[in-house]
Steps between C-alpha positions, in 0.01 A plus 500: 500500500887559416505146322220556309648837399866362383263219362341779268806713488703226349315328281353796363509441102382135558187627706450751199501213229295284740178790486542556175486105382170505777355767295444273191259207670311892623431637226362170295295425855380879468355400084317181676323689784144577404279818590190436681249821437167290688478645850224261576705237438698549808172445759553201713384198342306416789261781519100374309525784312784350331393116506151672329712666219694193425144297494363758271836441274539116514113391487294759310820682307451836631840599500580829322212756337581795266265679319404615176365786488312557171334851372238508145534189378215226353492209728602231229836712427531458873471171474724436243727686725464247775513210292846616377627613857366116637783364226767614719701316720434624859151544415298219695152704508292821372174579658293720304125577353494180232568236805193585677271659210434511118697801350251494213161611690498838548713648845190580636377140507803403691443453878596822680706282772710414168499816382591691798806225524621558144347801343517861639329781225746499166740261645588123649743335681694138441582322832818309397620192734940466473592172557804629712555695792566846456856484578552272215698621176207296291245761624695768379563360140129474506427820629730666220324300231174505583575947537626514185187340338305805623397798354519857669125481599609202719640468851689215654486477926486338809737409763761270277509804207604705770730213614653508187541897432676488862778288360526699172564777720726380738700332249573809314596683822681269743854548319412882483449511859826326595697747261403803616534393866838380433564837355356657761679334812828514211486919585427451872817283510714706288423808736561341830777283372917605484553350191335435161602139512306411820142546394573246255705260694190517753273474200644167391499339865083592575489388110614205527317428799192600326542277241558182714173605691334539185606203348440225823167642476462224197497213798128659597362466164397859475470815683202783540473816264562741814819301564616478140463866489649606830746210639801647331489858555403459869793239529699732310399850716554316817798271441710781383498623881724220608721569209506885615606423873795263374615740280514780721654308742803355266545900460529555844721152613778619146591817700586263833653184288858495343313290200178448331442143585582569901218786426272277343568223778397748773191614269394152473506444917409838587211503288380118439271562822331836463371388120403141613317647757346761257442227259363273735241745606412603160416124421300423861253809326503304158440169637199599749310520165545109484249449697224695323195221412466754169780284286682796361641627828703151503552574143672881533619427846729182424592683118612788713670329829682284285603804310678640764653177613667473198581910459683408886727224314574718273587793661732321786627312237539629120486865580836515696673288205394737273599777692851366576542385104404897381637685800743681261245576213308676844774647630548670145128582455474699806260803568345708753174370656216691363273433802348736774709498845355463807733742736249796555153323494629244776562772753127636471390146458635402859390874644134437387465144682177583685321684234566230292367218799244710507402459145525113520245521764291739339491310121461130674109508527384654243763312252380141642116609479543641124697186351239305740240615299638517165247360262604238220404326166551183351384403142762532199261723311606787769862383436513565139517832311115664442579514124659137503313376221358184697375720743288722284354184330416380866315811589319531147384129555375617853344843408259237266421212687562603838802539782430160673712249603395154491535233820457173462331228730630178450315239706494087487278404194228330746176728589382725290218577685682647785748719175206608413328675856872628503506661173137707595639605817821628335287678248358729769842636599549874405860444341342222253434552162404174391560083570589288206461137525284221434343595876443814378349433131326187578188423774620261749164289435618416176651217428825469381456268182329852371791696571681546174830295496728855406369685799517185718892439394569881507425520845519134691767204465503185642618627842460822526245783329572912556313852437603820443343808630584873319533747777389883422871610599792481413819302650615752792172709564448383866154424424637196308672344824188549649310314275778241495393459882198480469497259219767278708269519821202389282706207351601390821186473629305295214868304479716506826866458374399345223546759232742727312473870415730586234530810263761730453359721725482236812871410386618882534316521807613204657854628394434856710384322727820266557685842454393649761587255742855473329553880546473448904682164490818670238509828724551258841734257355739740299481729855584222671784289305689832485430606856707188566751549236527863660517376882789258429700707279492825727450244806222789654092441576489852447637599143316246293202696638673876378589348165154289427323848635646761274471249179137370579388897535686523124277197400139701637593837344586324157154323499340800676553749164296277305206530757555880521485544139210261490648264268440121535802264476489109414402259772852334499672842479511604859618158552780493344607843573494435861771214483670635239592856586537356879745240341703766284526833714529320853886472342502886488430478884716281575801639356433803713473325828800332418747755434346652802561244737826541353576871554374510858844293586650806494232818460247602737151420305401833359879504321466153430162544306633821304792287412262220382335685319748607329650182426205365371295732383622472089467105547159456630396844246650331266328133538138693564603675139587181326136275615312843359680557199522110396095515528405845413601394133180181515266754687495762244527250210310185586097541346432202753359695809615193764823531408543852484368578810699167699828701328389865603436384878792303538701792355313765684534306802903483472505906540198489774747266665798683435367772630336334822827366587698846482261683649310296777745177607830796632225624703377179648843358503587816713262546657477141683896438497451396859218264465697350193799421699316367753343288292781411244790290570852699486333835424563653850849355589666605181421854578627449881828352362497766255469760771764328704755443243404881421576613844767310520659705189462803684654383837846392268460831371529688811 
């Protein structure tokens, strides 16, 4: 590591004007990388829920619906209204009254299966086909036009309106949430920092790394919402750390070194390891959510391991030049750190060892059965705010023609006979409302040259044909997924394989579904990469075990208070949390266990913890102070409920952590110093030549 470090320390301004000429290709990548706001879209391609939807898209144009919600008017101004909105571009299709009836006779001569589909007492609804997806920037243009040809006694909903109200939102709060976090971590800094210069020096190295991140994101195309709206802060909360521990160390190694480049030289070596190690962990909890079949785990897991590659490079790298280029301007910004000490709280901290093992053992149980049990929810409509205007349109348009969801049964375009004992069957299940189809509308003993040609092409193409059955409930009342199985187990047996059920609600169920095997497949992998990471840096069986312990219990008492205050969180919350707050605090850990390790060369344990303690209690308060203040700003601001609660956990779960690790991992490292150095490589002698040399000091002595 010494040539790297005279590499760094003498060729410090070039380095500098080498990040800063990187930073221009960053940001322009960062204006090319698109924001993808369709969870659905990240389902695995291969699942028939998804090869269904895409039918429904490609062969019968069922691709996006909003609704138009209409209150007193005369049917012919209505359909004026549609005529006009069917001018638009993005407008492929409107179903309404006129395409299956004569608005002229009298509504009560219209058939009451059309009637119940369109009209609903003094109002009626417009089903409106997009041509796009609803991640598409034509949808919203649309959407915007087609709102601002409505009246107040009008209401515009449905799943790509709230789409589109989602990115309004977000748009006008991402840069609001970045500013006051930066603030916010700014203060934390300033307090817990010597000088007013460093905050900003380490500022500009976790800034710059955040921009590269940001802007190589452009080489995927685009990125998710959630990791649009939470990459930076999280990479900017937890990449500080690293900048912390070099800092305080360069402090330490100027009192010892005749110059500031010897004391950066020794910073570099002495402390290269320890924040490789602590980076390396961080991005073995990151990367576990690669292998989550839900899409967006490889989506915020790669934005955010990447991240803190780049916030490593940056920190080994930049940060030292820019400390040796303003060492002065520090030097003559000095002032007193601001930050709690640890001197009094470690003695009682060591002293209370088994009540706090005793507490571990005591919270374990009930903390894993509470988070085990913690109930979830997964549509958007639960995301948004209850007055987001989308949303009230969405419930108004429910409250009149019903909560339902609609699945869809897409089959090969071959017997109708056999749709057709399918569609009575599915009839009789308690969670239907109604089929819709030709099946369902038209006798199988008729033949099909007196179907009429609309309903015939509405419903069957060449290869394949589809109908759509309105459930009584809505998209996560569990009597929907059981309808969904029942409807499935009925369509396998008339069909075998042969068939697709589709919907948004079989998509969001299919996507718990996957989730819930991705939450045990995340929690073993992250566990295990960092085990590893843990076992060969500390080279013990027996600490990776302490370390994972005290963090994991952190992990089921964060997602525990949600279950004790009987709030629901969303399906991919507890998902993330678990790999991400394993990923970030397991640093907090480690830095404890290491300076231990180092203080029992030369103190017996319980002297060697206080002094631990002590020497790293402001670091690790400070770190668990930066990840909750850098989110606590999107929690209380953000109107999008995922996002706020994702922010409030991870932040929350820094100070459950924080606390965890001062309270619970002295006692267990105490407590089972004997088992540890039997069990870890070089723990045991250095104490014995410790005691030796020790002894020996005494004999010379006498």
């Amino acid at each position: 590591m010494k040539k790297f470090g005279k590499f760094i320390i003498y060729r410090k301004r070039l380095l500098i004007i080498l990040f800063s000429i990187l930073l221009i290709p960053a940001i322009i990548g960062n204006f090319f990388t698109e924001t993808n706001y369709d969870m659905l879209s990240y389902l695995p391609e291969e699942l028939d829920s998804v090869k269904g939807n895409k039918i429904l898209t490609e062969e019968f144009g069922l691709s996006d619906t909003i609704y138009v919600l209409i209150y007193d008017e005369q049917l012919w101004d209505i359909a004026n209204l549609k005529k006009d909105i069917l001018e638009l571009d993005g407008v492929t299709k409107i179903d309404w009254v006129d395409d299956f009836s004569d608005i002229k006779i009298p509504i009560d001569f219209i058939p009451k299966e059309i009637k119940e589909q369109f009209i609903s007492n003094s109002s009626t609804i417009l089903q409106i086909q997009l041509t796009g997806h609803e991640n598409n920037g034509n949808n919203n243009k649309t959407i915007e036009i087609i709102q601002s040809m409505l009246d107040s006694k009008s209401y515009l909903g449905g799943q790509p309106v709230m789409t589109y109200e989602l990115q309004k939102i977000l748009d006008s709060e991402n840069i609001i949430y970045f500013i006051i976090g930066a603030v916010a971590i700014f203060i934390i800094l300033f307090l817990s920092t010597s000088s007013i210069i460093e905050p900003i020096l380490l500022f500009v190295s976790v800034g710059v790394a955040i921009l590269l991140n940001m802007g190589t994101n452009a080489f995927f195309g685009s990125i998710s919402y959630m990791t649009a709206s939470v990459a930076a802060i999280i990479q900017l909360a937890v990449s500080v750390d690293y900048s912390i521990f070099l800092l305080h160390r360069y402090r330490e190694e100027k009192q010892i070194n005749n110059s500031n480049e010897s004391a950066m030289l020794s910073t570099i070596s002495k402390t290269s390891t320890t924040i490789t190690a602590s980076a390396l962990t961080t991005i073995a909890g990151f990367s576990a959510l690669l292998i989550m079949k839900v899409g967006i785990g490889k989506d915020l897991g790669l934005v955010l391991a990447k991240g803190v590659v780049l916030s490593l490079i940056t920190t080994l790298i930049l940060l030292p030049c820019l400390i040796l280029v303003f060492d002065k301007f520090i030097e003559k910004t000095k002032h007193r750190i601001f930050m709690p000490k640890f001197d009094l709280i470690s003695r009682w901290m060591v002293k209370g060892r088994w009540i706090f093992l005793i507490l571990i053992i005591v919270l374990l149980v009930p903390s894993f059965m509470a988070q085990r049990n913690l109930d979830h929810y997964s549509s958007l409509e639960s995301s948004l705010p209850e007055n987001a205007e989308s949303v009230l349109a969405t419930e108004k348009i429910k409250d009149e023609f019903g909560n339902g969801e609609i699945v869809y049964v897409v089959t090969e375009n071959e017997d109708r006979f056999k749709e057709n004992e399918l569609t009575k069957k599915i009839e009789n299940i308690d969670g239907v409302d109604s089929v819709i189809g030709v099946s369902a509308q038209v006798d199988s003993s008729i033949p099909e040259t007196f179907i009429p040609d609309e309903l015939t092409e509405q419903f069957s193409k060449s290869e394949y044909s589809y109908f759509a059955i309105r459930l009584k409930t809505g998209v996560e009342d569990p009597e929907t997924v059981e309808a969904i199985n029942e409807i499935n187990k009925l369509a396998k047996d008339a069909y075998g394989e042969d068939f697709y059920l589709t919907g948004e609600a079989t998509l969001l169920k299919d996507m718990t579904d996957l989730a819930k095997i991705d939450l045990k497949y995340v929690s073993y992998l992250s566990i295990g990469l960092i085990a590893i990471i843990l076992a060969i840096s500390f080279r013990s069986l027996s600490i990776p075990i302490f370390l994972i312990l005290v963090i994991q219990l952190a992990i089921w008492i964060n997602l525990g208070i949600p279950f004790i205050s009987g709030k629901p969180v969303y399906f991919l919350t507890s998902i993330f949390i678990s790999a991400i707050q394993l990923g970030t605090t397991v640093d907090y850990a480690i830095l404890l266990t290491t300076r231990y390790k180092e203080n029992l060369a030369i103190l017996k344990p319980t002297e060697a913890m206080q002094k631990t303690i002590k020497d790293t209690g402001q670091s690790i308060f400070t770190s668990a102070l930066i990840l909750f203040a850098g989110t606590l700003g999107i929690t209380l601001i953000s109107k999008i409920q995922t996002t706020s609660e994702l922010t409030n956990m991870i932040g929350r779960g820094a100070l459950i952590s924080m606390a965890i690790i001062f309270f619970g991992l002295p006692s267990l490292l105490l407590i089972f110093e004997k088992f540890i150095g039997w069990t870890t490589l070089g723990w045991r002698r250095k104490q014995k030549r410790s005691a030796r040399h020790a002894s020996s000091k005494k004999g010379e002595k006498k």
